[in-house]
N, C-alpha and C positions, 0 to 999 in steps of 0.2 A: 563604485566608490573604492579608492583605496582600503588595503587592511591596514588594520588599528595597529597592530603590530610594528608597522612602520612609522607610524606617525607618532610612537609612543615608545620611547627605548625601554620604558619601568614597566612596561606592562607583562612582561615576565615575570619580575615581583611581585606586583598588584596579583597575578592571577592564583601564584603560587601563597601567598598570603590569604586570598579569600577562599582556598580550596581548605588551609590549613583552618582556618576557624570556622566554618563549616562542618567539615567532618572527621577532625581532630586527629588525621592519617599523619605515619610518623613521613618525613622526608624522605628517607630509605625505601620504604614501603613500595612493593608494584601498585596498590591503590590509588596512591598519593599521584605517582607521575601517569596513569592513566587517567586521574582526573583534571588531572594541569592539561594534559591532551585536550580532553574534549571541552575546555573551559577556551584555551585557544583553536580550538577547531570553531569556535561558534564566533566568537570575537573576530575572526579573521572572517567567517563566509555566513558567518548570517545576519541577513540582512534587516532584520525587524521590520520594522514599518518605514523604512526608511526608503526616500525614492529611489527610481532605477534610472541612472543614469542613460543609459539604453533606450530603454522606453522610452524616455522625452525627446531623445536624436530621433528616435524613429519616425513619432509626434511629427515633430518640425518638418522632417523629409517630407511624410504625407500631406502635412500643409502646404506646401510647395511644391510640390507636386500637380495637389488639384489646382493650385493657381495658376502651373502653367497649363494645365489642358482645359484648364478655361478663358485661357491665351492672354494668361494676366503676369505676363513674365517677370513686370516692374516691380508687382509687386512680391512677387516670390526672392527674388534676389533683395529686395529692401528687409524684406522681413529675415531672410536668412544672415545678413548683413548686419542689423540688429541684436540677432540672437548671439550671434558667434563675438559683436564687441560687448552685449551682457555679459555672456562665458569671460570673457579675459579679462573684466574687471576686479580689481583686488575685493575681497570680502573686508578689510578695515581699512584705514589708511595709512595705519605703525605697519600690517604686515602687508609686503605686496606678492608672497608669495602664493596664499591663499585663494586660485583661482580655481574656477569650474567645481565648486564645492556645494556642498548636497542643498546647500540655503540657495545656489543658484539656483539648481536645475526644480529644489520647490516652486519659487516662482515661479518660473516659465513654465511648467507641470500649473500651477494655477490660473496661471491667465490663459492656457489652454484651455484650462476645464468651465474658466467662466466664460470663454470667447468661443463654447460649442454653436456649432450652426443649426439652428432655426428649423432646419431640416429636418434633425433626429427628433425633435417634438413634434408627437399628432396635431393636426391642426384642427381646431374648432372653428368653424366659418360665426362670425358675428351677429346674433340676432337681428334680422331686423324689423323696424321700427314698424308698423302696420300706421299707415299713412292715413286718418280721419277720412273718413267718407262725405264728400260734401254733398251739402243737398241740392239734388240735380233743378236746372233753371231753364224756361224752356222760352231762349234766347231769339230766336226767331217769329217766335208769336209776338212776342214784346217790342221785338223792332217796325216790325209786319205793320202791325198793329189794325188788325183785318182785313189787308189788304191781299187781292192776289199777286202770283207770284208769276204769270205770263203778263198781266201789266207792266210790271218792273222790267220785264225782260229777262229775267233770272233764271238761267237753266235749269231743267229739271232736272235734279236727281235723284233716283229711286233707289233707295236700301243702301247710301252712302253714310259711311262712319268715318265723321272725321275724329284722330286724337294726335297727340304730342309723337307717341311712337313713329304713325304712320310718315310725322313730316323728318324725324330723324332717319325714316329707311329712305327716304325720297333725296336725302340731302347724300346719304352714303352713295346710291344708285347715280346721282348728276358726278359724285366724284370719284368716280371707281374706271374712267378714261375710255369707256364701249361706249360707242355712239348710239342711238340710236335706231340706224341701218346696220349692224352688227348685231345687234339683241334680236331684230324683226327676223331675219335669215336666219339666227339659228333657233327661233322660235318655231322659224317654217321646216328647217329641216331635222329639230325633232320631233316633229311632228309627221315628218314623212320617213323618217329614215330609223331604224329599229334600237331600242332604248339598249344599253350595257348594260346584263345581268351578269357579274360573277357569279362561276362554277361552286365557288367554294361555300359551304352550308353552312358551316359552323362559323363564320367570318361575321362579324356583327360589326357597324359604326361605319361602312362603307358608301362617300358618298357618290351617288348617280347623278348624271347631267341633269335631271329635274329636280334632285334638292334644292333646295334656297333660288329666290330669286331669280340673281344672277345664273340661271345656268349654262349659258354662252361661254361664259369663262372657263367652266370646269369642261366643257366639251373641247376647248381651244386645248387643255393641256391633259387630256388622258390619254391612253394608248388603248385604240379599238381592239379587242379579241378577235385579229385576225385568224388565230387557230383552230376557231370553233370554224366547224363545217355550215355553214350558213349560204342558204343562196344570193342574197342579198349582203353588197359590201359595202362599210363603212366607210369612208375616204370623205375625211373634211378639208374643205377649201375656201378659203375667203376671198375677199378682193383682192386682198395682197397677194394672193399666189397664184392667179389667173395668168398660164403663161402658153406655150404651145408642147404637148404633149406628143415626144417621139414615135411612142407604142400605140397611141392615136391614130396619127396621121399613118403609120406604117401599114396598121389594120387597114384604112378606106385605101391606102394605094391598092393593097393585097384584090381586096371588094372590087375596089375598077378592074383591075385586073383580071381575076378571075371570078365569074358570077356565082360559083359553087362555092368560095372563100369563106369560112366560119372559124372564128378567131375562139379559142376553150380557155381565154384566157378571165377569168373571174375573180380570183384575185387579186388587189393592187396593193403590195406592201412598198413602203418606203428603202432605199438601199441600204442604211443606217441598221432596220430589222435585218435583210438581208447578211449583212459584215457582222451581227452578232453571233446568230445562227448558225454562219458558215465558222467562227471561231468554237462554237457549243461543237459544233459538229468532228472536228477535227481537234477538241481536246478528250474523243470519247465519249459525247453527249448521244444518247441515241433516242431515237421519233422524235425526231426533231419537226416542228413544221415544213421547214424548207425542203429538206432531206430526209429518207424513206428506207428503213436495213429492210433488206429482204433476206430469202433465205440463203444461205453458204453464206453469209457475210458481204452479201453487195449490196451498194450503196447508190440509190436512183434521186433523184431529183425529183420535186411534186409538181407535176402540170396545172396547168392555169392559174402561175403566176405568174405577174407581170411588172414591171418597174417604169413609170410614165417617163423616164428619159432614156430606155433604154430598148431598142428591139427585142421580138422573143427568141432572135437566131443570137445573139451577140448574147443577150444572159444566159441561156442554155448552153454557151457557148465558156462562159466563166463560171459554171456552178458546176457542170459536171467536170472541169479540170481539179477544182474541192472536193468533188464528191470521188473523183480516183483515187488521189490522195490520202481522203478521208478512210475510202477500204484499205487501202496499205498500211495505214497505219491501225486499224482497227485490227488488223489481223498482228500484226507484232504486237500489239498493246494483248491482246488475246494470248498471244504466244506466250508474254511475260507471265501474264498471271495463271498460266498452265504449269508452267516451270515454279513460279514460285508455293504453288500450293501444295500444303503440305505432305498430303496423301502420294502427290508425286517422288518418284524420287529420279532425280536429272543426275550427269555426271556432273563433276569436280569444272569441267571445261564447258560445257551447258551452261552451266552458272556464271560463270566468269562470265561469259557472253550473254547472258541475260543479263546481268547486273552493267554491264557495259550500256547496252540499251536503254535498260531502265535509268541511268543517270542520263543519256541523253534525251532521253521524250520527257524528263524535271524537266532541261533546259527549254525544251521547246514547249511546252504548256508554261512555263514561268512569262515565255515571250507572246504566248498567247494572253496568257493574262492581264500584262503588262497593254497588250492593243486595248485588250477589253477596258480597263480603266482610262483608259487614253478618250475612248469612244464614251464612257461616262461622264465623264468631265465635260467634254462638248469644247474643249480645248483648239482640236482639231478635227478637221473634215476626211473620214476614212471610205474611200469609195472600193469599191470593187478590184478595180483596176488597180490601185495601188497597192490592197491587202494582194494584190495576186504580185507586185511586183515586192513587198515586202518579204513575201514568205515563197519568192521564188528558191533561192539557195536552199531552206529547208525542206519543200517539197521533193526538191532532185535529190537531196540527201536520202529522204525516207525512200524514195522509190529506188535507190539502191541499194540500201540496207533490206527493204524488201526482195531484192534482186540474187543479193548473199541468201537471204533468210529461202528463198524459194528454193538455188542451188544445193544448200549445204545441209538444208534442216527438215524438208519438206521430201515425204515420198520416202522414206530411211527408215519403216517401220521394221522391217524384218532382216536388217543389218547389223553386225554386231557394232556395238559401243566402240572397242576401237578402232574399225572402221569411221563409226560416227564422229572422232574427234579427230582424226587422220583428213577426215574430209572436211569439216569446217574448220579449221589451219592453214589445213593448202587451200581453201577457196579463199579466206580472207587475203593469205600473202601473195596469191598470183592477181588478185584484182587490186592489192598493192602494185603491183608492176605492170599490169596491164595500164592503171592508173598513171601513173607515173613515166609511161611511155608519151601518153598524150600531151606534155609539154604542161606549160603553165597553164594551160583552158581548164586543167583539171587538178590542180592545186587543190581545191577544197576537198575533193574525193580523197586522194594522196592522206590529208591530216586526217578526213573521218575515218578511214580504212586503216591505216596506222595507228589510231589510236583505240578503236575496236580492240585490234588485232594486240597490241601489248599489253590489253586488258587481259583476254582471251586466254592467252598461250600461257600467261601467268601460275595457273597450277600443272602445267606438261613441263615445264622450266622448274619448279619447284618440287616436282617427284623423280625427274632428274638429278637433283641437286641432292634432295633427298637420299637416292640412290648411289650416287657415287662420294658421298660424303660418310654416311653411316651403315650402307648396306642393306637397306631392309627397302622392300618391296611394298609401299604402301597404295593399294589401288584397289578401294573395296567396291568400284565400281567396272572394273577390268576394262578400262576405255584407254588405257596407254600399251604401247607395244614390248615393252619388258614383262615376262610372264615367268616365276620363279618358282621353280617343280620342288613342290614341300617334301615329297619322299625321298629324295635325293640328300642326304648331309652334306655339311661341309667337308665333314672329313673323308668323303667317298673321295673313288678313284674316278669314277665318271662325274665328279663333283663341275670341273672347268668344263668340259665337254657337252654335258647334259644339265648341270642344274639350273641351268637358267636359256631360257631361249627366249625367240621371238614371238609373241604372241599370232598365233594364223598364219604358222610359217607356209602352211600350203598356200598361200598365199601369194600375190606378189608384192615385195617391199615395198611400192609406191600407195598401193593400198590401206596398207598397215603406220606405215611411219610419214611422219609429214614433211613434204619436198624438202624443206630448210635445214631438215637432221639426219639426211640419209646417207649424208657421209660421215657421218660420226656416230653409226650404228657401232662398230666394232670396238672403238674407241672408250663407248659409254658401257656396253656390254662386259670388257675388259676392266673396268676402272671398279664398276660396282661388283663383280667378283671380286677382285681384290682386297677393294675394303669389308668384304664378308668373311674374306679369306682369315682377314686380319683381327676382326673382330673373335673368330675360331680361336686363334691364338692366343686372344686374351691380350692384345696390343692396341686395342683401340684408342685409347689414350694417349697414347704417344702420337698418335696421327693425329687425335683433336689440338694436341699443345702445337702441332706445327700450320696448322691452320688458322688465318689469321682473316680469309676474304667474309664477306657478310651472302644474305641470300643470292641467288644467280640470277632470279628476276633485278631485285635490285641493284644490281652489280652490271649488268644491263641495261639499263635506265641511265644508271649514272655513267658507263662508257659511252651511249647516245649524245647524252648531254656534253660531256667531256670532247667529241671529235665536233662535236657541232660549235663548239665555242671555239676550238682552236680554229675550225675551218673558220669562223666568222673572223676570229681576229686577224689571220692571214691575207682575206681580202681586206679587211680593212688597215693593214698597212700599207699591202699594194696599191690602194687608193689612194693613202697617204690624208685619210681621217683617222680623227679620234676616236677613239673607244667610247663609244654610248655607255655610260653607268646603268641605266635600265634596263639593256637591251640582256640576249642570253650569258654574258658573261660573269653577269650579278652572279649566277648560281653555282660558280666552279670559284674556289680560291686562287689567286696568283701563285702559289709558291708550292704547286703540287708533285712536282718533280725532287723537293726539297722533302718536303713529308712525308714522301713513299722511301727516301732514303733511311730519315729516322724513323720510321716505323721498320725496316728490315735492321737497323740497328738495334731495336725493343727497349731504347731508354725510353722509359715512361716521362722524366724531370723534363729530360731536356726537351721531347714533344711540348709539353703542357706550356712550357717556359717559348718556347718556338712560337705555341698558337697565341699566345699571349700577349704580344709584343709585337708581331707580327701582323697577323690577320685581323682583319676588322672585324667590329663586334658583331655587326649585321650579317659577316658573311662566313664565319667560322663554322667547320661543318656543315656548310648548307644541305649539302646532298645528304647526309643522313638526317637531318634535321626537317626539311620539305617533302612534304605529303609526296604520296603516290600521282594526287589529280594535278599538283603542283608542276611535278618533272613531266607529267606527259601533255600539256599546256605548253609548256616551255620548249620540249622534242617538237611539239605540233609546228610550234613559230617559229624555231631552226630550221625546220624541213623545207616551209614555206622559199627561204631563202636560198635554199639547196642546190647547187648546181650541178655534180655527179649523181647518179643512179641510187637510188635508194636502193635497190638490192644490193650494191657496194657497200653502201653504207651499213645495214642489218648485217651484210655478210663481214665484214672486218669487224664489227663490234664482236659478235656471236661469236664467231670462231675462236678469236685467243681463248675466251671466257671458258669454253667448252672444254677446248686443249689442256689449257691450264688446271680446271677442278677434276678431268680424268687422267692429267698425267702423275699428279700429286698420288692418286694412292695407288696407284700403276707404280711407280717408283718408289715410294715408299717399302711396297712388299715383296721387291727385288732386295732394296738393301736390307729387311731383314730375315730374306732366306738365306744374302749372302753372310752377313754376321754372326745369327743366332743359329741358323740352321746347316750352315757349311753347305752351302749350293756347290759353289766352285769347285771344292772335293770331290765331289761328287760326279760333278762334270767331268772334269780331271780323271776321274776310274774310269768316268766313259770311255773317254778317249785311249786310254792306257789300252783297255779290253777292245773294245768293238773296233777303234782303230790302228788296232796293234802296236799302240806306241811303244806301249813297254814290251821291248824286243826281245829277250832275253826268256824274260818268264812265257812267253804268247809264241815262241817261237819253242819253247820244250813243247810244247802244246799240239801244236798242227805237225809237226815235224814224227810227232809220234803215231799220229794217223793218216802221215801220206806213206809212211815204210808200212804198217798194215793195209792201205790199201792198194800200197802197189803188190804186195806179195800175196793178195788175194785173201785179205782174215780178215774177218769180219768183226770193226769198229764201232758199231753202230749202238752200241748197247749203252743207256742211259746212263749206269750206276759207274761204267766204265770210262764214261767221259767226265761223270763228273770227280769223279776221284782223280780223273790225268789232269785235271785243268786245277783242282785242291792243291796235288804235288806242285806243279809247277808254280801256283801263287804264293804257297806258303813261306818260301824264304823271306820274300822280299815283298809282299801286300795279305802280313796277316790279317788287317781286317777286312778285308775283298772274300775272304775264303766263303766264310757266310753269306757275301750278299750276291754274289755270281754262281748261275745255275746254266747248267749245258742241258740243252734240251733237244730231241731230232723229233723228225714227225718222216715218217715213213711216205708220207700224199707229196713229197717235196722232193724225194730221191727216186730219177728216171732210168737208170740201168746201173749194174754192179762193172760192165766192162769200160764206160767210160766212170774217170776216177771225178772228170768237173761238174759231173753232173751226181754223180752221189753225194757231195757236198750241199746238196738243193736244199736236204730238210735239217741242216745245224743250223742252233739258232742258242744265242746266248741269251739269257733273263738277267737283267740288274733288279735287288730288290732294295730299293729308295725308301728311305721310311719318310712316314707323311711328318711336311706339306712338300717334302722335295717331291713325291711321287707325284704331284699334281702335274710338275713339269715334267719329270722323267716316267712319264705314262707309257700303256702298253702301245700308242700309238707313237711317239717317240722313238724309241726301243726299236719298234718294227723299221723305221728308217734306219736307225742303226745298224740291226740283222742285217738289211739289204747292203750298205756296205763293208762289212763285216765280211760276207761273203764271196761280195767282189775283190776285196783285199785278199781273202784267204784261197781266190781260185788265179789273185795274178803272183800270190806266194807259190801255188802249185804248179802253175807252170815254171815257173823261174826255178824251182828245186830241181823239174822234172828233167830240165835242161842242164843243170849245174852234173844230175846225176848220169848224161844217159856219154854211154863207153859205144866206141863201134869195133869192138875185138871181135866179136862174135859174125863178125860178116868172112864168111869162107869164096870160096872159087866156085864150089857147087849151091853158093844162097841158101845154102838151111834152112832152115830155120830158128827163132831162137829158142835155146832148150827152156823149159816150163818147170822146173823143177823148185821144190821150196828150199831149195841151202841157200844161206846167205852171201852177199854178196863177198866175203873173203873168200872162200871155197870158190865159188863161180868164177872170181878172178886165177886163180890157180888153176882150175878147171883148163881155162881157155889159152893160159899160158901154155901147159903142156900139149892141150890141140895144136897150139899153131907150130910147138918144134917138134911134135911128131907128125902132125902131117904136112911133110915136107912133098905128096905128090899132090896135094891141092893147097897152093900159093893163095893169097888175097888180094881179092881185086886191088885192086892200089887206086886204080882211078876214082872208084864209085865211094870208097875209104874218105879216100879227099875230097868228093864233091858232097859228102854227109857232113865231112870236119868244118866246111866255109860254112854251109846251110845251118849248123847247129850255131858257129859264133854270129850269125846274121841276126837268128829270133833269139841270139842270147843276146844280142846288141839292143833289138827293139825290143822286148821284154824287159830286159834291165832301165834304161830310159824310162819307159811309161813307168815301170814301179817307180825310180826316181823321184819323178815328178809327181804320181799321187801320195807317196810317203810324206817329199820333201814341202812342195809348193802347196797341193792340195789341201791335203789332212793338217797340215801346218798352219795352214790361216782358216 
């Protein structure tokens, strides 16, 4: 019912009027307007005795309801037809706006409650009338009338009673359509053939072929207990089904044949019992009569049974092809329910593949079902033969899914987990291919194996995703190959190195990672460091606002979908048909190249205003909007049509999707090492230092430890180098001073007389503060040293050359003098040698054959420097 409130604009005054004379509250007062509250709180929602309008629809509904399941449709629609032109009639005739008003739905409320059914009152049965007993007359004597009764001819009969009852069962029995010779034979043959006792004790009202009468009839339409172990078998037959019996005649050939021939068959069930059996049996029915579980889970057929149209080589022949069947799938349906029990505990991908299963064997007991009512009905005639050709495609399905199930799951007790999910991945996707080699004979296998398989890989796709979207390591069942070493921080220096590896790296990768990802090892490894790296930083957010894709399974799914519709549309213009509206294109929009544009624009308007106008209403968002079972139904019937390689096909889908969600935080935490953290600077002092760029300051530097180590002083002393390498940076790279360390190691420097090889144990340290250290690591670095060194021993020979004089070569070869004065003295030195000794000349020839040989390796010296200063270290 409406509130009063509406129907009444004064009732605000009214209320506030009867609360004042009542209880005499000033208008002001918090009393006053708390009791005006509950004075309209009741006026509006309580309903007194008044009907419910609810109530009486409900009424009505279940009225018509029972009418129609008691298959009275006309009259449920007349009656709801009536009630609803009740409802819309005006309650006076000045107002007509007065409709469905509480005086309606009273009556209808009343002629419901007087029109209750018959039913809900106990019924008392009618007394009846005790019928006057008349006084018996002894009708025969009186006719007789002393006469005997072998004079007249008049059969004798002894202890016959006739009454009225007797001749109404006589008249039911001539009209109940059993002849005669029908009632006689099955008089005889239960009388020879063993009575139906139901097993069941507590079962009362059951009737047996010898109840009433007629019990011909009732033996015509029961079903014998052929399960009870009996030596003696039931099997009724009339006239009408006297025909030639296959299993008959096969036994006496057998007999002619061989005179030892003893046929165990005892049994005779109808095929009908058979095709039930075999469906009980293969939905998981177990002691069946027909079929027999032994131990491990095998499944035998019961001897000496027999089918009178069928040999015992041809039905043994089609029972045990059910009963194979029947074990294979008895063992998966076992499998399921080991995995799904709770004490168990399965991996993340375990499940998925169970749960794959288990929606397949719904469908295939829904279709067993579906027979079994079929065979209820008696609609249609289901033989053997045909259930074997009905449930031919299913039984090849289960026997390869038992085939996966044997490979991938069976015999893997003592293997780790992620071995365990590494191996049923690749078994499923290579019997996708394997599959799929075989052309279209094997199309069906192709969609079950594919759709398994994207069930499957669903949570190794999604810890992935996991992983290089947010960083964290979720795998509390250690069945994937990313394995993230907890003692390690982010902010360690062995953090990119060591904190995260592969799980079993002693291992070999094909082991551990599943064939379809093992070139995107480094990739993914790389990706989910970084976004951990980033998360360290305290920038995770920034990477979430640029992230726009949804999960990577489903992002998957709908790339499937998406090439398989453009492949379909392509051949069908090259055919030059139309585009099927039902077919796979339903589920992708037209205008998807358009909406990936305005989505990378991030107008929200003009999206919404795009999809709006645009896209049909049915088809808007499909792909986020349709199920999971939907899109892989849909990939299933694309494939079917498929003409390239479905590993092309998985492989071009996967790949971008993979590239894509690892290059995003890959790239992401380059540009903000480069921004926030000054990478390039950094790099840049590399270069400066270890590649001697900066000439100037790097060249005070070595220059002061090739004059002590040509003059024999010993340079080698740590505190000394790095105070000469301080001096030299501090003009021009005050902030280098502190983070460039000279360091020697004595294990590195091979003799003091040659000067290129005591250069062996310098080695520069750059200290990078974190997260740049992550890149400019000790392993870095050590590449660096090693050209650092090469640089600084083709600087030393090129000095050695720039510095060396041939003054010092006399007519008698001296030797050169050893002495520690420096090289102005030494040149004076040798000036006044050569004009005082004017009785020994210098060679002039061997002079000049030093001066060519010295510009020759100053020629190739200076070139190779050239070109590793210029070309090399340049790019």
């Amino acid at each position: 019912m409406a509130p009063i409130s509406l129907k009444d604009p004064n009732i605000q005054a009214l209320a506030e009027e009867l609360v004042k004379e009542l209880t005499s509250f000033k208008r002001s007062s918090r009393n006053f307007t708390l009791s005006v509250q509950f004075v309209l709180s009741n006026f509006r929602y309580h309903q007194f005795l008044d009907v419910n309008s609810q109530k009486v629809e409900r009424n009505i509904d279940g009225v018509c309801q029972k009418l129609k399941v008691h298959s009275q449709l006309e009259k449920a629609e007349i009656l709801r037809d009536l009630c609803n032109k009740f409802l819309n009639l005006p309650l006076t005739t000045q107002s007509q706006e007065l409709i469905k008003t509480d005086a309606h739905y009273s009556l209808i409320l009343l002629l419901l409650t007087l029109a209750d059914s018959p039913t809900n009152v106990d019924y008392e049965p009618p007394q009846s009338q005790q019928s006057s007993e008349e006084e018996w007359f002894d009708w025969k004597s009186y006719l007789l009338d002393g006469e005997e009764e072998e004079i007249l001819g008049l059969p004798v009969q002894y202890d016959q009673d006739w009454s009225d009852e007797e001749d109404e069962d006589l008249d039911v029995i001539s009209d109940s359509g059993i002849s005669a010779v029908e009632r006689q034979l099955a008089d005889n043959e239960e009388e020879s053939q063993r009575s139906v006792e139901h097993n069941v004790s507590d079962r009362e009202g059951i009737i047996s072929p010898r109840d009433g009468r007629d019990g011909s009839w009732i033996s015509d339409h029961i079903v014998p207990q052929y399960w009870e172990n009996t030596s003696n078998n039931f099997t009724h037959t009339n006239t009408s089904e006297w025909n030639c019996s296959i299993a008959e005649s096969w036994d006496s050939y057998q007999s002619g044949r061989n005179p030892f021939y003893h046929s165990n068959c005892n049994k005779t069930l109808t095929e009908t019992q058979i095709v039930r059996e075999t469906l009980w049996m293969l939905a998981g029915a177990q002691n069946t009569f027909v079929y027999r579980h032994r131990q491990y889970g095998r499944i035998t057929v019961q001897g000496g049974i027999q089918v009178l149209h069928l040999t015992p080589e041809s039905l043994s022949s089609l029972l045990s092809s059910f009963a194979l069947a029947g074990e294979e799938s008895l063992f998966l349906q076992k499998f399921i329910l080991s995995v799904v029990d709770p004490q168990s505990k399965p991996t993340q991908t375990l499940q998925a593949f169970v749960n794959s299963l288990s929606g397949y064997f719904r469908e295939f007991k829904s279709l067993l079902s579906s027979l079994e009512k079929d065979i209820i009905k008696q609609e249609e005639s289901i033989s053997l033969f045909l259930l074997q050709n009905k449930l031919r495609t299913k039984l090849e399905e289960i026997s390869s899914l038992y085939n996966i199930y044997r490979a991938a799951i069976l015999n893997t007790e003592g293997i780790n987990t992620a071995k365990k999910t590494c191996r049923l991945l690749t078994t499923l996707y290579r019997n996708i291919i394997q599959a799929d080699g075989l052309g279209s004979a094997a199309k069906w296998k192709v969609n079950l194996f594919l759709k398994i398989f994207l069930q499957t890989v669903e949570p190794c796709l999604r810890f992935i995703d996991q992983w290089v979207t947010s960083g964290h390591v979720h795998d509390p069942h250690d069945e994937f190959f990313i394995e993230r070493v907890q003692s390690i921080a982010v902010d360690s220096e062995t953090f990119w190195s060591d904190g995260v590896v592969l799980r079993c790296a002693n291992q070999p990768l094909d082991s551990v990672v599943p064939c379809f990802l093992q070139d995107f090892v480094d990739q993914i490894f790389r990706a989910g460091k970084s976004v951990e790296l980033i998360e360290g930083l305290g920038k995770i957010g920034k990477l979430h606002s640029f992230q726009t894709r949804g999960p990577l399974h489903q992002e998957f799914l709908d790339k499937l979908l998406t090439t398989l519709s453009d492949i379909s549309k392509a051949s069908n213009e090259e055919d030059g048909s139309a585009v099927d509206e039902t077919s796979l294109l339903n589920t992708i929009t037209d205008s998807n190249q358009i909406m990936s544009v305005i989505e990378d624009t991030g107008d929200h308007v003009l999206k919404l205003a795009f999809v709006e106008t645009e896209a049909p209403v049915d088809q808007r968002y499909s792909l986020q909007k349709s199920s999971t079972a939907e899109k892989l139904d849909r990939i299933c019937s694309g494939v079917c049509k498929l003409l390239k390689p479905v590993e092309l096909l998985l492989s071009e889908c996967l790949t971008p999707l993979l590239e894509d969600c690892c290059t995003q935080g890959s790239c992401f935490v380059i540009h903000l090492l480069k921004t926030d953290y000054c990478l390039l600077d950094h790099l840049a002092a590399m270069r400066n230092f270890f590649l001697l760029e900066a000439g100037d300051a790097m060249h005070q530097f070595y220059i002061e430890i090739f004059n002590k180590a040509r003059h024999r002083v010993t340079w080698q002393d740590i505190s000394f180098l790095n105070s000469l390498i301080q001096e030299a940076l501090q003009p021009r790279f005050p902030d280098a001073v502190e983070r460039l360390v000279v360091g020697f190691s004595s294990n590195g420097a091979s003799s003091r007389k040659q000067l290129g090889a005591s250069l062996q144990g310098l080695t520069l340290n750059y200290r990078a503060p974190w997260p740049v250290s992550i890149i400019i690591d000790s392993s870095c670095q050590k590449l660096y040293n090693l050209v650092f060194l090469f640089l600084l021993e083709l600087k030393q020979a090129k000095w050695s050359l720039d510095e060396l004089r041939f003054s010092d070569l006399r007519g008698n070869r001296r030797q050169m003098k050893t002495d520690d004065t420096d090289d102005e003295n030494e040149t004076e030195d040798d000036g006044q040698t050569s004009e005082s000794g004017s009785g020994s000349p210098p060679d002039q020839k061997l002079q000049h054959k030093m001066c060519v040989f010295r510009f020759k390796l100053m020629q190739f010296i200076n070139c190779i420097h050239n070109h590793f200063m210029t070309r090399v270290s340049g790019t």
